[in-house]
C-alpha positions as CSV (number, residue, x, y, z in Angstrom):
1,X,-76.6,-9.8,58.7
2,X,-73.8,-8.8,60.9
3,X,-72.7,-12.3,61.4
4,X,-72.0,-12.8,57.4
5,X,-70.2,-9.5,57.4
6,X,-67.7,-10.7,60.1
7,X,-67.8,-14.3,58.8
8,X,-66.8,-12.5,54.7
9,X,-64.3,-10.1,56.8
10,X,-62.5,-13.4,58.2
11,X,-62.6,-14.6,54.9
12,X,-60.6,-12.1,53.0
13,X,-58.3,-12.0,56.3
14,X,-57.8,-15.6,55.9
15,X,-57.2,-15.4,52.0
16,X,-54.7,-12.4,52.2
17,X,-52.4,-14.0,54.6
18,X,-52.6,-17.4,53.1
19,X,-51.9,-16.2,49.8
20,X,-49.4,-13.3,51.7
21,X,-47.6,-17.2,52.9
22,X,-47.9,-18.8,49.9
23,X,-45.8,-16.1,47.8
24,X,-43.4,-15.7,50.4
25,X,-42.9,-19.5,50.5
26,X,-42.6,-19.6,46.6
27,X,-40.4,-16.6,46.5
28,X,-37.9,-18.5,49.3
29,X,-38.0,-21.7,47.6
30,X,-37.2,-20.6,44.4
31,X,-34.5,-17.9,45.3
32,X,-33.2,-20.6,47.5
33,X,-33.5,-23.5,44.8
34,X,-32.6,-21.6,41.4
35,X,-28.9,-23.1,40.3
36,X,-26.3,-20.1,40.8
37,X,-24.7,-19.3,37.9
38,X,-21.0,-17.6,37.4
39,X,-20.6,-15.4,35.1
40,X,-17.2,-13.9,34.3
41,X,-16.1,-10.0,33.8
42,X,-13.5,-8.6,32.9
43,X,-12.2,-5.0,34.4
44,X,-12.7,-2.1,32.5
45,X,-15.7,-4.4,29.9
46,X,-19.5,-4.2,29.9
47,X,-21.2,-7.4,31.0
48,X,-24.9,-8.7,30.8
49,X,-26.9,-10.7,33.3
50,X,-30.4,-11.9,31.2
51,X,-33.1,-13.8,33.4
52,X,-35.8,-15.3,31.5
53,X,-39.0,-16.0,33.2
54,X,-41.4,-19.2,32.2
55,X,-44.6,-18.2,33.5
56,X,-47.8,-16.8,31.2
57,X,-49.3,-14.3,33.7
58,X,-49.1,-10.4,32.6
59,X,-48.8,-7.4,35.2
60,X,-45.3,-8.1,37.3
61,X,-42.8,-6.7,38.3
62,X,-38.8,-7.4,37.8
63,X,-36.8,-6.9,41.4
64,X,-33.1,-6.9,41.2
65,X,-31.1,-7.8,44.5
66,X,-26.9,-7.6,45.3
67,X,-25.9,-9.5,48.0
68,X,-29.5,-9.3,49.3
69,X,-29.7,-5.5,49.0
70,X,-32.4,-4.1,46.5
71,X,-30.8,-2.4,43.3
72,X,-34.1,-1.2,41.8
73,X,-37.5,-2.6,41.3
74,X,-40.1,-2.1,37.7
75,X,-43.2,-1.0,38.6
76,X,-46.0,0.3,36.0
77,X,-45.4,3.6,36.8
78,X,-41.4,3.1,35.7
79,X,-39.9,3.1,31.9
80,X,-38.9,-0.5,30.6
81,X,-35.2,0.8,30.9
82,X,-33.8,2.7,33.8
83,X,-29.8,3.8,34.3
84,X,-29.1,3.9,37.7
85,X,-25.4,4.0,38.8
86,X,-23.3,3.3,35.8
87,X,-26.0,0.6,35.6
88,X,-28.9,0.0,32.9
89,X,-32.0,-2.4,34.0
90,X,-34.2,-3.3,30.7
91,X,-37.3,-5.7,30.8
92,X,-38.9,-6.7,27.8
93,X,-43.0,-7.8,28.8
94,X,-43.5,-9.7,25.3
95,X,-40.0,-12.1,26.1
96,X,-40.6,-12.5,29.3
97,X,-36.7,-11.2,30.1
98,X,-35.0,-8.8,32.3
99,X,-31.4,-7.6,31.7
100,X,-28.9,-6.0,33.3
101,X,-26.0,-4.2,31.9
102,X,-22.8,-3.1,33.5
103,X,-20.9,-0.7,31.4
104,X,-17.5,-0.6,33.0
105,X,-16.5,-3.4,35.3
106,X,-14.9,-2.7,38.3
107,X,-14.1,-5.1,41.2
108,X,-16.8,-3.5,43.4
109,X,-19.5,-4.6,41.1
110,X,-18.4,-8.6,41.7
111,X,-21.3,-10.1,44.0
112,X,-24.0,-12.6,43.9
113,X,-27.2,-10.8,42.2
114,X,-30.9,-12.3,41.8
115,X,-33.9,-10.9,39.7
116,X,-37.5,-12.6,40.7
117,X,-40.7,-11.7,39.6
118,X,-43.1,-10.0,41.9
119,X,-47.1,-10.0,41.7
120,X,-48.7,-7.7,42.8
121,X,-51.9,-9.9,43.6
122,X,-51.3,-13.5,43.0
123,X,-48.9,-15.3,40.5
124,X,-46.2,-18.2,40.6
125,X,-42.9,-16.1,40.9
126,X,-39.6,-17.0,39.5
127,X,-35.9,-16.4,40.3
128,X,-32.7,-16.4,39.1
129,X,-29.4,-16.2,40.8
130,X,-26.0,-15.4,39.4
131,X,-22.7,-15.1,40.7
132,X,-20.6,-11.9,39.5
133,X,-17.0,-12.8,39.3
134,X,-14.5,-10.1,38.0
135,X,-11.0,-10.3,36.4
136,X,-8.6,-8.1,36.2
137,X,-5.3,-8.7,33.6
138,X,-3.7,-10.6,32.4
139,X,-0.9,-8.1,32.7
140,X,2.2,-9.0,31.6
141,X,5.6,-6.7,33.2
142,X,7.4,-4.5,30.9
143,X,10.4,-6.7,29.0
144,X,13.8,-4.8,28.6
145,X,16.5,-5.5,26.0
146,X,18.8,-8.1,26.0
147,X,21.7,-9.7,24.4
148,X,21.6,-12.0,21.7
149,X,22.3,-16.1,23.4
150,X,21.2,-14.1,27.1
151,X,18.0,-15.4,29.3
152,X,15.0,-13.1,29.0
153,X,12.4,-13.6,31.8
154,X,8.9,-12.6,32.1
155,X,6.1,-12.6,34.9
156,X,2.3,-12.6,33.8
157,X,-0.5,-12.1,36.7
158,X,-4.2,-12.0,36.6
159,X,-6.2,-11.1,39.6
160,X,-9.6,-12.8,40.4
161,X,-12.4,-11.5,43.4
162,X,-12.8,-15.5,44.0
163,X,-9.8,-16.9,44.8
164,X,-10.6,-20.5,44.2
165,X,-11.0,-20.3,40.4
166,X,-8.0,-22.1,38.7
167,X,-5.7,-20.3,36.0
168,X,-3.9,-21.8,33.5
169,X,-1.8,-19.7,31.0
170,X,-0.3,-20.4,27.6
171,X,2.7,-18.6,27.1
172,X,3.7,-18.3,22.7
173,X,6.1,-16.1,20.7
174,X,4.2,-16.0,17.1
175,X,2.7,-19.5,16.3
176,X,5.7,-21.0,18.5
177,X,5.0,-22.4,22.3
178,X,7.6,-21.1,24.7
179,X,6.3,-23.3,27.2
180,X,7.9,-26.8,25.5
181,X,9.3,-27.8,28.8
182,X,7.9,-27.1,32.1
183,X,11.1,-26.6,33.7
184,X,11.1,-23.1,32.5
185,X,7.6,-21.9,33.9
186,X,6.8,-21.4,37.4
187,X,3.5,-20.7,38.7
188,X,1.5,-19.4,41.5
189,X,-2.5,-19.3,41.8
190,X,-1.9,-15.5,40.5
191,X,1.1,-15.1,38.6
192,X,3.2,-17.6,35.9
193,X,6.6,-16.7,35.0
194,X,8.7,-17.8,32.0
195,X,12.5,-17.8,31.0
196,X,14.1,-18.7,27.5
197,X,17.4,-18.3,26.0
198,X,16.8,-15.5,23.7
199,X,17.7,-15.3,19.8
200,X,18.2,-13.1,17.0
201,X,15.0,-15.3,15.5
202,X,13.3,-13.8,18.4
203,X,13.4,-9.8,17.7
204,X,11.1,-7.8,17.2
205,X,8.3,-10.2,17.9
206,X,5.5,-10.4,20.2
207,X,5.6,-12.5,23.7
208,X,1.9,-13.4,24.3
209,X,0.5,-14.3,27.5
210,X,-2.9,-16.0,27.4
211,X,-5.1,-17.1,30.4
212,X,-7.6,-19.7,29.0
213,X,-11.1,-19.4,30.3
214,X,-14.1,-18.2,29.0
215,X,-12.6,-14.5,28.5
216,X,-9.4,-16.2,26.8
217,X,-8.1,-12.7,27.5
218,X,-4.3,-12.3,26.4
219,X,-1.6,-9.5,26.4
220,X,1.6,-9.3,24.6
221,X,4.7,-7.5,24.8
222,X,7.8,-6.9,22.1
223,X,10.7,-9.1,22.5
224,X,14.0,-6.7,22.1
225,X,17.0,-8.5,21.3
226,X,20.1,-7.0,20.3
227,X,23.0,-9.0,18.8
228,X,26.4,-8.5,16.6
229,X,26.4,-7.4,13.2
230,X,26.9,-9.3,10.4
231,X,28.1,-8.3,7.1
232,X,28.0,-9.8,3.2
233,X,29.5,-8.1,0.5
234,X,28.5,-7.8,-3.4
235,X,29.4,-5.8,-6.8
236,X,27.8,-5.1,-10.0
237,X,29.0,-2.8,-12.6
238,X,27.0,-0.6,-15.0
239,X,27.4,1.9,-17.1
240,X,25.1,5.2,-17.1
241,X,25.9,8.8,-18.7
242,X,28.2,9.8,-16.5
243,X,30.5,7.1,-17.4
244,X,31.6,4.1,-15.8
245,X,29.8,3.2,-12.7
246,X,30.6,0.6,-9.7
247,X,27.8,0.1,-7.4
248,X,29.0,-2.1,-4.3
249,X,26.4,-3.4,-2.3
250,X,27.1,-4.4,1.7
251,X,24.0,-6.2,3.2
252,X,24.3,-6.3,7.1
253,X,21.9,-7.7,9.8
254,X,22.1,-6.4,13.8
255,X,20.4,-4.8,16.4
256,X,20.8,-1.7,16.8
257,X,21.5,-1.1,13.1
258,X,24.8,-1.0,12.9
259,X,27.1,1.9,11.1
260,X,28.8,0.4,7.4
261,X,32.0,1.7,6.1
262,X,33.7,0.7,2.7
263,X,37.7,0.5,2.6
264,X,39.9,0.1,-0.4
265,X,43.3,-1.4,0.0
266,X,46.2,0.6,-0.8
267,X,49.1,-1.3,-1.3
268,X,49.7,-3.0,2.4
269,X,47.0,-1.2,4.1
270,X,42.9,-1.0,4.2
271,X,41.8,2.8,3.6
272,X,38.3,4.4,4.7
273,X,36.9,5.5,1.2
274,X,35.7,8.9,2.2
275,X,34.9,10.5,-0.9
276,X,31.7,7.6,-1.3
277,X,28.5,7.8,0.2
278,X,26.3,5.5,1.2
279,X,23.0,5.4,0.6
280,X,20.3,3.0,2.6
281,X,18.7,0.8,-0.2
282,X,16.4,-1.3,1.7
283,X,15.5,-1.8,5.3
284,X,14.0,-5.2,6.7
285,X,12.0,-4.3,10.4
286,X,11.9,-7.4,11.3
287,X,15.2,-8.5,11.3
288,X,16.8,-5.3,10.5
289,X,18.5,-6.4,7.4
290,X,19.6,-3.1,5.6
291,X,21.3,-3.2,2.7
292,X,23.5,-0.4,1.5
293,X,25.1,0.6,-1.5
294,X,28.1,2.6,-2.3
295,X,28.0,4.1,-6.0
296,X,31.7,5.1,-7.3
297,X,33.3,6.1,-10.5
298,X,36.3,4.4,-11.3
299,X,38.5,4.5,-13.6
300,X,40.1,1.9,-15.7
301,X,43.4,0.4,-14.4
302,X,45.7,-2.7,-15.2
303,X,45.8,-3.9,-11.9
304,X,43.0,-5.5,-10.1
305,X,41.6,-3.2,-7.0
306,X,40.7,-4.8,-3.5
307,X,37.8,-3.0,-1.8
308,X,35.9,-4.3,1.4
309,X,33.0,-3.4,4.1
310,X,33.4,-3.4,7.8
311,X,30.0,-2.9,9.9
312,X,29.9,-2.0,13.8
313,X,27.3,-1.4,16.1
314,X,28.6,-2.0,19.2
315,X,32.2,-0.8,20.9
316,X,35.6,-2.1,19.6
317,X,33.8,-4.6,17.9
318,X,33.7,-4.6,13.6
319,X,32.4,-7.8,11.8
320,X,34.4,-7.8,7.9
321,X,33.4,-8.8,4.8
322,X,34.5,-10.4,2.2
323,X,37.2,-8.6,-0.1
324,X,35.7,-8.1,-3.9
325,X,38.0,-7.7,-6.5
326,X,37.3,-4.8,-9.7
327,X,39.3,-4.7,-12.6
328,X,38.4,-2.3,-15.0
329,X,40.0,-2.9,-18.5
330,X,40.4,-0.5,-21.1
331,X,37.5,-1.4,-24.3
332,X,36.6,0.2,-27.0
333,X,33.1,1.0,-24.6
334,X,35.6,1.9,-22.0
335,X,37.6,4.8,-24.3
336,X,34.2,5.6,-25.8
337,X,32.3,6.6,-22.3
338,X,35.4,8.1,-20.7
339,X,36.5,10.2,-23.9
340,X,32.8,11.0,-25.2
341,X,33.5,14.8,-24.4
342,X,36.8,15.0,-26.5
343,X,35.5,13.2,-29.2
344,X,32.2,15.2,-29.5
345,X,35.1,18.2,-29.5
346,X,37.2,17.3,-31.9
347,X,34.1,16.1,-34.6
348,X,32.5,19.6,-34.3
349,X,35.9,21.2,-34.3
350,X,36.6,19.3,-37.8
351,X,32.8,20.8,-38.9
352,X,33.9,24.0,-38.7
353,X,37.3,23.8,-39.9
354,X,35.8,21.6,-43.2
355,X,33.0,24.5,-43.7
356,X,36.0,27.0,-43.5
357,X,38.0,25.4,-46.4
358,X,34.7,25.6,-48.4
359,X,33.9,29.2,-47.7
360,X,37.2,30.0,-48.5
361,X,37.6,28.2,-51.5
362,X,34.3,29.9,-53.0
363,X,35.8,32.8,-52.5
364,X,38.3,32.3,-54.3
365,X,36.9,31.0,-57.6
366,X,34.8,34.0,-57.2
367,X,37.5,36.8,-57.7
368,X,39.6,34.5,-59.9
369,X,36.2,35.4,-62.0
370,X,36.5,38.6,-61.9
371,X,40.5,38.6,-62.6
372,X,40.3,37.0,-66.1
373,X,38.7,39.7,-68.2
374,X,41.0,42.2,-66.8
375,X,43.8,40.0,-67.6
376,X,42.7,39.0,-71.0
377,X,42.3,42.9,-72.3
378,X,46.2,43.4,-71.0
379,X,47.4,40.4,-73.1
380,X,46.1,41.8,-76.3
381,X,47.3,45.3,-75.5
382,X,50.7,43.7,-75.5
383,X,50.4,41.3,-78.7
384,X,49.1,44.5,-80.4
385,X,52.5,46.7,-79.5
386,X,54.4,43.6,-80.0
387,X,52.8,42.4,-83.7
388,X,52.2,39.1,-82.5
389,X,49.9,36.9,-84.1
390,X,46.6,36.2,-81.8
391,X,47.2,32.7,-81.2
392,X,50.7,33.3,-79.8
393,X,49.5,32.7,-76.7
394,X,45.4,31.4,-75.3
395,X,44.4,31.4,-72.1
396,X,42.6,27.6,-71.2
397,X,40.1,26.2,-68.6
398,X,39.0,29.9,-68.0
399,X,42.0,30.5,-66.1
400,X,44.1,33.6,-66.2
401,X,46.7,33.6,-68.9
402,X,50.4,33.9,-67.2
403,X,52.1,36.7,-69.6
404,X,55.2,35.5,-71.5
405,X,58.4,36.9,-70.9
406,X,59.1,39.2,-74.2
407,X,62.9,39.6,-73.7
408,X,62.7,35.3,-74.3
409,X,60.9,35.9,-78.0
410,X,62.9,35.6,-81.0
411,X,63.4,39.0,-82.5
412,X,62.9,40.5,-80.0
413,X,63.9,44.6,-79.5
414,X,64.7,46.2,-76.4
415,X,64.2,49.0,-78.3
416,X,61.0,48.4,-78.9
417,X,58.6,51.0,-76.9
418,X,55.2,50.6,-75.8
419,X,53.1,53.1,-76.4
420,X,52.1,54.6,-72.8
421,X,49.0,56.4,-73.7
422,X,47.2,53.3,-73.8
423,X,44.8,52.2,-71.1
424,X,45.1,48.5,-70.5
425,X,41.8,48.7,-69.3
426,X,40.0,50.1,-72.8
427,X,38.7,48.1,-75.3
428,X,42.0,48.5,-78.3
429,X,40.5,49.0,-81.5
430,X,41.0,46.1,-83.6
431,X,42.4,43.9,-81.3
């Protein structure tokens, strides 16, 4: 009895440390023999490291290693997710994965990093290795301004923890390829720089520098060009309530926008017309075309009238325009919008003057009216002292009769008196 106890004791000795062997042989020759993989990160960007496991036995464990140190290990008792430094380890049982995910790069977490599978009994364990490389930039150095026709240069570096990987860098303004000819691109095995003449076509856009792996990460920077100005000039005439209207219109391009003035020639000499604003129609950011128009009343002349703009935006320098020439004759529109307030006068002073001569003409038929009976009564009072016959003299068209001048009748007496007492104004008996 004793014997078989020591004989089932060597037993289970001999089966712990062969299968101790056996594990520790599979975990070295697979740790040793999985292919490394790179992965790439990028500073400052989460990153994911996934192993996926073949085998069909249940109850392991997931142990993750950096550079051969041990990050943290599942066991039952542990959650399928822990965060641990900045760092989140998920395993999923059903998959048969393990992950881990980096939140925010940084060139301490570049390194080479295995997860196996561990058993606590017996099981065929697995391992995969990866290879943590992190990159920081591209970063491209701050471009100043410069002159229209003038080299612009720029530098663009990217930093890698492993030296040996190989950069290559596309350099582009919009859709267009800077880097046509090589013999304007220099590079090192961290930095690339670029010159090109630089145009007016060129402002405002963006320089993009692009490292092509499998980040493809790119950064950009606004090209700054300042140039001349340039000016065009253009009229149009309308007319509007006010009266008649000249709106000149002086379309410039340049960086910074320039300042626009409009001149009028007076006889031999060019004039600043102060007593004109301009006023900023439309502005074009991407070239900074502005155009601006002057709005001016002007009066009709004989002669023709010269007026140009000059536009500056840089010392002692003015580009000029064209000269326009505006010649406005005197129409019948012309008179009729210039005069409009004196004829709208002189109508409604001839209203009133017309309603005047009616008013005053009622009037006066109106007390003609009441003359004529009056009139009338005094005729007969004189026929009657008189003895003249009733027809001798009749009033017609209802006006009032004119009395006749006695001392011109035939037979007539001075000596004849008329009797006084008698009140032109009574009805005469008889009469």
């Amino acid at each position: 009895m004793l014997l078989l106890k020591k004989l089932y004791a060597t037993w289970i000795f001999l089966y712990v440390i062969t299968a101790g062997l056996r594990q520790a042989t599979a975990d070295k020759h697979n740790v040793q023999g999985q292919t490394t993989r790179t992965q790439l990160a990028k500073v400052g960007f989460p990153v994911e490291l996934t192993c996926s496991f073949a085998f069909t036995e249940s109850g392991y464990l997931v142990s993750w290693n950096k550079n051969g140190v041990n990050l943290v290990k599942h066991d039952p008792e542990n959650s399928l997710t822990i965060t641990r430094d900045g760092r989140m380890y998920n395993i999923s049982t059903q998959e048969k994965t393990a992950t881990l995910r980096i939140q925010d790069v940084s060139f301490d977490d570049a390194g080479e990093y295995s997860c196996r599978t561990v058993f606590p009994v017996y099981g065929r364990p697995e391992a995969r290795n990866w290879k943590l490389v992190v990159q920081d930039g591209p970063i491209l150095n701050s471009i100043s301004s410069v002159m229209e026709n003038q080299t612009l240069s720029a530098e663009c570096c990217v930093t890698f923890t492993d030296s040996r990987i190989q950069v290559k860098y596309l350099w582009s303004i919009g859709v267009l390829l800077v880097m046509t000819d090589r013999s304007n691109v220099t590079e090192n095995p961290t930095c690339s720089n670029v010159s090109f003449t630089a145009t007016r076509q060129h402002h405002n856009k963006f320089l993009v520098c692009k490292i092509e792996n499998e980040l493809n990460s790119s950064t950009q920077e606004r090209i700054n060009v300042t140039f001349l100005a340039t000016i065009v000039i253009f009229s149009k005439q309308m007319y509007d309530n006010g009266g008649y209207q000249v709106v000149i219109e002086c379309a410039t391009d340049g960086h910074p926008i320039p300042d626009v003035f409009l001149q009028k020639k007076v006889l031999d000499k060019w004039e600043d017309v102060m007593d004109v604003l301009p006023a900023i129609d439309r502005v074009t950011n991407e070239r900074r075309q502005v155009t601006w128009k002057f709005y001016s009343r002007i009066k009709y002349s004989k002669q023709e009238e010269a007026y140009r703009c000059l536009a500056n935006n840089t010392f002692r320098y003015f580009d000029v325009s064209d000269v326009v020439m505006i010649n406005i004759k005197l129409t019948f529109d012309v008179f009729l919008l210039e005069n409009i307030q004196a004829i709208i006068c002189v109508f409604v002073a001839s209203v009133i003057i017309v309603a005047l001569l009616v008013t005053f003409r009622y009037h006066q038929k109106k007390v003609s009216r009441n003359v004529l009976p009056v009139v009338t009564r005094f005729s007969r009072l004189v026929r009657h002292s008189m003895h003249l016959p009733s027809n001798f003299y009749r009033a017609s068209n209802n006006q009032a009769p004119t009395l006749p001048d006695v001392r011109n009748i035939p037979g007539f007496s001075s000596n004849i008196q008329i009797d006084q007492s008698l009140d032109p104004y009574e009805e005469v008996a008889g009469l």
